[in-house]
N, C-alpha and C positions, 0 to 999 in steps of 0.2 A: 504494500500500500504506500502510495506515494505521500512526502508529507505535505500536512495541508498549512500552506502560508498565511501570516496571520494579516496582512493585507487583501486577501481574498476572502477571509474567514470574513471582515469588515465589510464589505461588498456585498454576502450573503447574508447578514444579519437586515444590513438594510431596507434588502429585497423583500425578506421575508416579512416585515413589517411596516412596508408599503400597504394599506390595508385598498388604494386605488387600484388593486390589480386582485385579481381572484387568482384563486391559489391555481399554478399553471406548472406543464416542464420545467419551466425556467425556475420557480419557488423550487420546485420535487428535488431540482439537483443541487440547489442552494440548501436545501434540508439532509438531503442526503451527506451536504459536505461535514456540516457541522457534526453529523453523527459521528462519520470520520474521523471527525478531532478530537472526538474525547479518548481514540486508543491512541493519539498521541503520546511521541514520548519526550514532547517539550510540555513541560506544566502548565507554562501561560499560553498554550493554546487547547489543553486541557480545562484549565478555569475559566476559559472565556467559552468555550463550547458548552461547558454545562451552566454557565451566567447565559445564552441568547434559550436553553431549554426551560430554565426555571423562569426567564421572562416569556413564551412562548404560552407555559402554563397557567401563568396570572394575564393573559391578554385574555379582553372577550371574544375575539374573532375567530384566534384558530381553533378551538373544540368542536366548533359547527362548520369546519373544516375537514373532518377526522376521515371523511369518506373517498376525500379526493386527494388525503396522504396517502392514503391506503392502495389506492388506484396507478396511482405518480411514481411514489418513491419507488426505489429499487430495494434500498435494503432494507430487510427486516426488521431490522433491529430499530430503524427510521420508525418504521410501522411499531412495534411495540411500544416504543415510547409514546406515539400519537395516540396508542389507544388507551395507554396509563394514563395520560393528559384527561382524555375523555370522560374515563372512570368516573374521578377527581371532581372533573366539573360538573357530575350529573347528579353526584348527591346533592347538590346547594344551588346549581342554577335551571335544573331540567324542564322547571314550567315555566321561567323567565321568555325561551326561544319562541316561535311563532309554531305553530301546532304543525302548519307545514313543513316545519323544520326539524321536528321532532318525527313526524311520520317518515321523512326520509332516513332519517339516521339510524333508524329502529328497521326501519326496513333494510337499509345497508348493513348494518350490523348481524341480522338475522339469517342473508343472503354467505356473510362470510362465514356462519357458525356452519353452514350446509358446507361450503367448499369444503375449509378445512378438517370438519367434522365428520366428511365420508370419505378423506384419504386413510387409508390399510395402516401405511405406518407415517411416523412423524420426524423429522429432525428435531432437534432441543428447539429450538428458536421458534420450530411451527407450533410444537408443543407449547411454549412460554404464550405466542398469538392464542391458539385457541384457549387458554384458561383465562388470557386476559378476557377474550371475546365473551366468555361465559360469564365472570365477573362484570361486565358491563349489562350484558342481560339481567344479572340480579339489580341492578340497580335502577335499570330501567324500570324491571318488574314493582320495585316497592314502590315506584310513585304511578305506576298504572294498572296494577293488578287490578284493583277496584272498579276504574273507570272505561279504558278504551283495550286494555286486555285480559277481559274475565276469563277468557276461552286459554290463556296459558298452557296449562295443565292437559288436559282435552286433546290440544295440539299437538301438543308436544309430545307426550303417548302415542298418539297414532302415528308422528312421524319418526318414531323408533320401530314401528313394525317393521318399516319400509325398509332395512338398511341395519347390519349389526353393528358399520363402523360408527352411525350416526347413534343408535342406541346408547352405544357403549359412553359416546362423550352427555349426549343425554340424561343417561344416568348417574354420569357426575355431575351436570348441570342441577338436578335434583337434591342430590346431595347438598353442594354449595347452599342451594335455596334454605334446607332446613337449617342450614350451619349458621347461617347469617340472621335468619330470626328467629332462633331459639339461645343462639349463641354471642353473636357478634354484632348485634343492633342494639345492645343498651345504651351505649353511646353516641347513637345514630339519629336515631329515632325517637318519637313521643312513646308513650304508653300508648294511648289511643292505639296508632300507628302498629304499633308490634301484635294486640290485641288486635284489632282487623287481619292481619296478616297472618296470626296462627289460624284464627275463624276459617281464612280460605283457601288453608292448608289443610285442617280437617275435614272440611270439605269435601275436600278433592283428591283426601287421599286414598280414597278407592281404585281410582284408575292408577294409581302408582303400586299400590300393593300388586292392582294383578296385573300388572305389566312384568313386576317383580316375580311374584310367584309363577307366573308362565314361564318365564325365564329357566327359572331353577326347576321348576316342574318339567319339562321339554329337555332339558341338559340330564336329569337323571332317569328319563326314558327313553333318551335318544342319543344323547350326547353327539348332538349337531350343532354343534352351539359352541363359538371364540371362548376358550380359557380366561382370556382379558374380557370379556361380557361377562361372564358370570364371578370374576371377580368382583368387578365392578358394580355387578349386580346385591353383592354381598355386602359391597362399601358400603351404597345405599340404603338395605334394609337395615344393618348393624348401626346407623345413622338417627332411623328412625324410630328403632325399637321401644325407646325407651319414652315412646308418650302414645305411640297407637291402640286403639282402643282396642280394647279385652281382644274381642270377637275374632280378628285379622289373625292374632297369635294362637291361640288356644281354642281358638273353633274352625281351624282349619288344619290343613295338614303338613302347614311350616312348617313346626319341629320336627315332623317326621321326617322331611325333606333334606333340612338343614344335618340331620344324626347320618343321613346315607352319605352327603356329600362330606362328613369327615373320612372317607376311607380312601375320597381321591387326595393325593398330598399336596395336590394343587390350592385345595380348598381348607384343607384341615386347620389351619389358625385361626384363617378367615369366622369357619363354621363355627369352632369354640366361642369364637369372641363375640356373634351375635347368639350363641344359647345360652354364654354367660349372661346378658342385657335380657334376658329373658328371665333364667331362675334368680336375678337379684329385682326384679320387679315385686310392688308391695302386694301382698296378696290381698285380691277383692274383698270388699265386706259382707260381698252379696253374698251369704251362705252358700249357695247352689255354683256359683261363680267362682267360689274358691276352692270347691270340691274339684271341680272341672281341673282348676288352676292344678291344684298340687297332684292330680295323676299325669297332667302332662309334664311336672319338674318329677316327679319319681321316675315316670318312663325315659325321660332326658339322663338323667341321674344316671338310672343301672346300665343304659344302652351302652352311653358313652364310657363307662366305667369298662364295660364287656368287650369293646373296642379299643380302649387305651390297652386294656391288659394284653391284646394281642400284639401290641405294637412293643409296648414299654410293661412286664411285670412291676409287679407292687417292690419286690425287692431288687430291681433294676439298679445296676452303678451307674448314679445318673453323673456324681460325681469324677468316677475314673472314666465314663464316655466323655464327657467335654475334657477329659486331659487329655484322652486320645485324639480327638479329632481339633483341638488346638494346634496338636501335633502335623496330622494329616492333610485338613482342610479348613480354610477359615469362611467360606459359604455355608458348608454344610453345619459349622461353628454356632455360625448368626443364625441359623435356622432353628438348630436344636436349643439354643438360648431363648432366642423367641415362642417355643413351644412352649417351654419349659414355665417362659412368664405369663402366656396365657391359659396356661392350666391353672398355675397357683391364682389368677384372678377368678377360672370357672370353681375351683373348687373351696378357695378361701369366703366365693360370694354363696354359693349354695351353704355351706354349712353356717354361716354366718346368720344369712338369712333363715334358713329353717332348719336347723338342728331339732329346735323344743319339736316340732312336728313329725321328725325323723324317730328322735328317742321314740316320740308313742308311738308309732308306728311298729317299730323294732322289737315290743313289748307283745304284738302280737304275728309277726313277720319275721322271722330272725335271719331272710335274706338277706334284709338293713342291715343289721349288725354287719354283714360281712360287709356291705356296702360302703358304709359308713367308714369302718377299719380302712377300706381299702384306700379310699381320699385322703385320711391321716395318716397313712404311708407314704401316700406318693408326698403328700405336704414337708413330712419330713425329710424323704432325697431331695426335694425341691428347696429346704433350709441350709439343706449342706454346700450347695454351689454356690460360689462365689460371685454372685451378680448384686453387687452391693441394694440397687432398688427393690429389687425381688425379695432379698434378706429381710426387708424394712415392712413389704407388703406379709410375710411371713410372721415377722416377729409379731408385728399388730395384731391380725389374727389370734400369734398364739398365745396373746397378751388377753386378750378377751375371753378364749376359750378358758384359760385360768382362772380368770378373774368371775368366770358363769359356774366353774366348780366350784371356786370357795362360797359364791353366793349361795347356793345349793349344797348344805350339809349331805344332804341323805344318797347325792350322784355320785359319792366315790366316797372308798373305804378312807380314811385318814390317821394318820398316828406315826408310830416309827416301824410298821411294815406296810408291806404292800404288800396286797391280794392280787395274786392273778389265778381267777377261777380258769382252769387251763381244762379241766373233767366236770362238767355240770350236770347234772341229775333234777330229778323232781322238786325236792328242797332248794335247790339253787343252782332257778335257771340261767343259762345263756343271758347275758345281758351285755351292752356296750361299757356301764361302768364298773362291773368289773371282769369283761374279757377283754376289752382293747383299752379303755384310756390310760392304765394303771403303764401298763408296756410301751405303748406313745408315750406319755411324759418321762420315762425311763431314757427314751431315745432324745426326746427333746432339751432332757438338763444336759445328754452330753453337748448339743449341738452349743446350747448359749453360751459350755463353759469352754467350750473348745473358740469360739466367736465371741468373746465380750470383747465390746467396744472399749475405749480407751476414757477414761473420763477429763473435765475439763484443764488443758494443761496449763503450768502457770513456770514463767521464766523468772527466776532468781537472776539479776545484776545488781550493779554498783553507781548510785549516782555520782555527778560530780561533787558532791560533799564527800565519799566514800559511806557513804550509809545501802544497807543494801532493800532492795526495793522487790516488792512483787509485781507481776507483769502478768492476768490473764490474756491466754492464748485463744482467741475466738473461731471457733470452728462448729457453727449452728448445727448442723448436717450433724458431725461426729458428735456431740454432747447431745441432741433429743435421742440418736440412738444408742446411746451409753445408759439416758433415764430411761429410754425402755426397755433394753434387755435385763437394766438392775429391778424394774420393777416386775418385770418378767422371770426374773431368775426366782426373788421373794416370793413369788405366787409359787413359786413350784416350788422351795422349800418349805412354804407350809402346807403347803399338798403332802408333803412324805420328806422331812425332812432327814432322815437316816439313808434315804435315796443319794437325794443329793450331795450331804457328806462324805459318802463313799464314794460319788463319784469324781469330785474336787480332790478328793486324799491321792485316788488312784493318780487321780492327770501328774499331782506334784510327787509320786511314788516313783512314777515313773521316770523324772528326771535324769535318777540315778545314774540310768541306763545312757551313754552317751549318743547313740545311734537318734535317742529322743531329745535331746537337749539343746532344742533347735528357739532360740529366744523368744521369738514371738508367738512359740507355745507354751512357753515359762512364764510370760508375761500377761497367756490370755489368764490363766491357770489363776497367777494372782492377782488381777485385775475381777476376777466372778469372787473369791473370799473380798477385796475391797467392795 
């Protein structure tokens, strides 16, 4: 790229803000130049190229321009920034323009979601175009939903029949929509405004579920259907899960649908992470409603528990697989990491959520029991990896589940032994507290005392008087999980404290042995007695 002179640069600014000429070739190559100059690798023609963009963005003229940048310029990246321009100016000046001005923009804008929106694949930069393009639709959309485009939704469904590539960005188009007003319009918008705008989203989210549900229904009967579609298609509903009413979830055959596509590995996160937004939903008040509700989380429950197990057993080294494949692969690394954190969300949410419901259940079902056990195993391999956020999402967890025993005397044996009914007979049946929690918190003190965080550190120096002074060392992050593994260790030593004793004696027993005497196991060792 040739460099661009900064007396020409002078020349093209001019032009461009000649407002007696409509924007032409002659503007398109003057716009195009300045783009140019911002991958300069002189400064001052760097700072002066983004001083004529940021004055470009505060002019009234060129936003209602944005179609015949698009058309003119050559380079993309020209184009992206006219359409970031555009964005910008449509939240705050959109009914300002003359209505004809806005019908064409909207129609241009719509024109280019269709080109770029049915090409197969994309470059980065086409990619950066159509998301802006989409992002301008939303915006579009919040000041005319109501008025001159009810039919949005309607449309825009039917024209995903037409076309998987269109679909597919479609269905992020969708997405965005919910993200921007359930999400990202509090500081945009009135109340009024957000309140109209959910109204004509529930509405209308009929024709979104079964656009959705066709989708995934037709992929797991046919599997004719783009892998990046029904990803997409998953983005979406996992999007919207967490406010559509009852009936879409749990009176259809979603979940069933969602449990088969975990067995493609294309979908398996994906599928977790919308059945997770599903069994952490509050359970209906409607009697009859909630009855429905918790056979579709128990069939979620045991399916998916039936399915991990063939993939990953309950006593799986989840720990010595991520050493191995740090070793071998770091794809396969990120993937099995990411498994791994959205299991401990599916399975820290269900038990979270309905434990009490589970227990009674397991009281006349003793499949639960295994069930049950079998989540607090894998929660356990999942404590032991070292994926610090994950640790944190675990500890919480196991900070509550403690904290729901001690509340409850009579859910587990207490004292200085521990029962594990390992032979149960008539007298005393099978039960969760005491054939699995007694052996989970067994395994759970080694983990915190093997993992305790570090508490708040404090630096000893010398001022210049020679006096010596304390210095806390601030580190938010590592001090609230220091207070919660300490308050998390306390719970489980008064769950069984002779447990826990024995197992802190053991870790610092071992010391002896030099092969163990590795510091920052000496240091978690007494870091869990402090």
């Amino acid at each position: 790229m040739a460099e661009v002179d900064y007396n020409t640069l002078v020349q093209a600014s001019q032009l461009l803000f000649d407002h007696s000429q409509p924007f032409n070739d002659q503007k398109a190559v003057a716009l195009d130049l300045v783009t140019s100059g911002m991958r300069s690798s002189n400064i001052q023609i760097i700072t002066a190229c983004t001083k004529i963009w940021v004055d470009l963005q505060n002019d009234q003229f060129f936003w209602t321009m944005t179609d015949q940048v698009i058309l003119l310029c050559k380079q993309n990246q020209t184009k992206f920034l006219a359409l970031k321009v555009l964005e910008e100016q449509i939240k705050s000046k959109w009914n300002l323009i003359r209505e004809e001005s806005r019908l064409g923009l909207k129609g241009f804008i719509l024109k280019q979601l269709l080109h770029f929106g049915a090409k197969d694949q994309h470059d980065s930069i086409e990619e950066s175009l159509l998301n802006q393009i989409n992002m301008i639709i939303i915006q579009i959309l919040k000041h005319e939903w109501k008025t001159t485009w009810v039919s949005f939704i309607p449309e825009i469904c039917e024209l995903s029949k037409t076309d998987q590539n269109l679909c597919e960005n479609n269905l992020k188009l969708l997405r965005l929509l919910s993200q921007e007003i359930f999400d990202y319009s509090k500081n945009q918008l009135t109340t009024n405004q957000i309140v109209e705008l959910k109204s004509n989203l529930h509405k209308e989210f009929q024709l979104i579920f079964e656009l959705c549900f066709f989708l995934v229904q037709t992929f797991v009967e046919k599997q004719n259907i783009k892998v990046t579609l029904i990803k997409q298609t998953l983005e979406t509903l996992y999007t919207y899960l967490s406010w559509i009413p009852f009936g879409f979830i749990f009176m259809t055959q979603l979940c069933e649908i969602l449990i088969q596509l975990f067995d493609n590995n294309h979908f398996r996160n994906l599928s977790i992470r919308c059945l997770t937004e599903i069994v952490i939903l509050k359970l209906d008040s409607d009697q009859q409603k909630m009855i429905i509700q918790q056979q579709k989380i128990g069939i979620i429950f045991e399916k998916i528990l039936i399915k991990l197990r063939q993939v990953f057993p309950c006593d799986f080294g989840f720990l010595g697989e991520r050493q191995r494949l740090r070793i071998t692969s770091n794809t396969q690394l990120q993937y099995f990491d990411d498994f791994c954190a959205i299991l401990t969300q599916f399975f820290t949410g269900i038990l979270s959520q309905h434990l009490d419901w589970l227990e009674n259940v397991s009281k006349t079902n003793p499949n639960v029991i295994q069930l049950v056990d079998y989540s607090l195993q894998y929660l356990i391999g999942f404590s032991q990896l070292p994926l610090e956020q994950n640790y944190k999402v675990c500890a919480e967890f196991w900070f509550d589940f403690t904290k729901r025993l001690l509340d409850q005397p009579s859910q587990l044996p207490k004292g200085n032994q521990i029962i594990l009914n390992l032979y149960s007979n008539e007298m005393n049946p099978p039960s969760l507290q005491n054939n699995s929690y007694p052996r989970i918190l067994v395994e759970l003190r080694k983990i915190v005392v093997s993992k305790m965080a570090k508490p708040q550190e404090v630096l000893i120096s010398i001022d210049e008087t020679g006096q010596p002074i304390k210095e806390e060392l601030q580190n938010t992050e590592n001090n609230a999980l220091y207070d919660l593994l300490k308050d998390l260790l306390i719970n489980l030593a008064k769950l069984n404290w002779t447990s826990t004793k024995e197992i802190i004696t053991q870790k610092l027993d071992k010391q002896v042995n030099q092969h163990y005497s590795i510091l920052k196991r000496i240091n978690n060792g007494v870091l869990a007695i402090y």
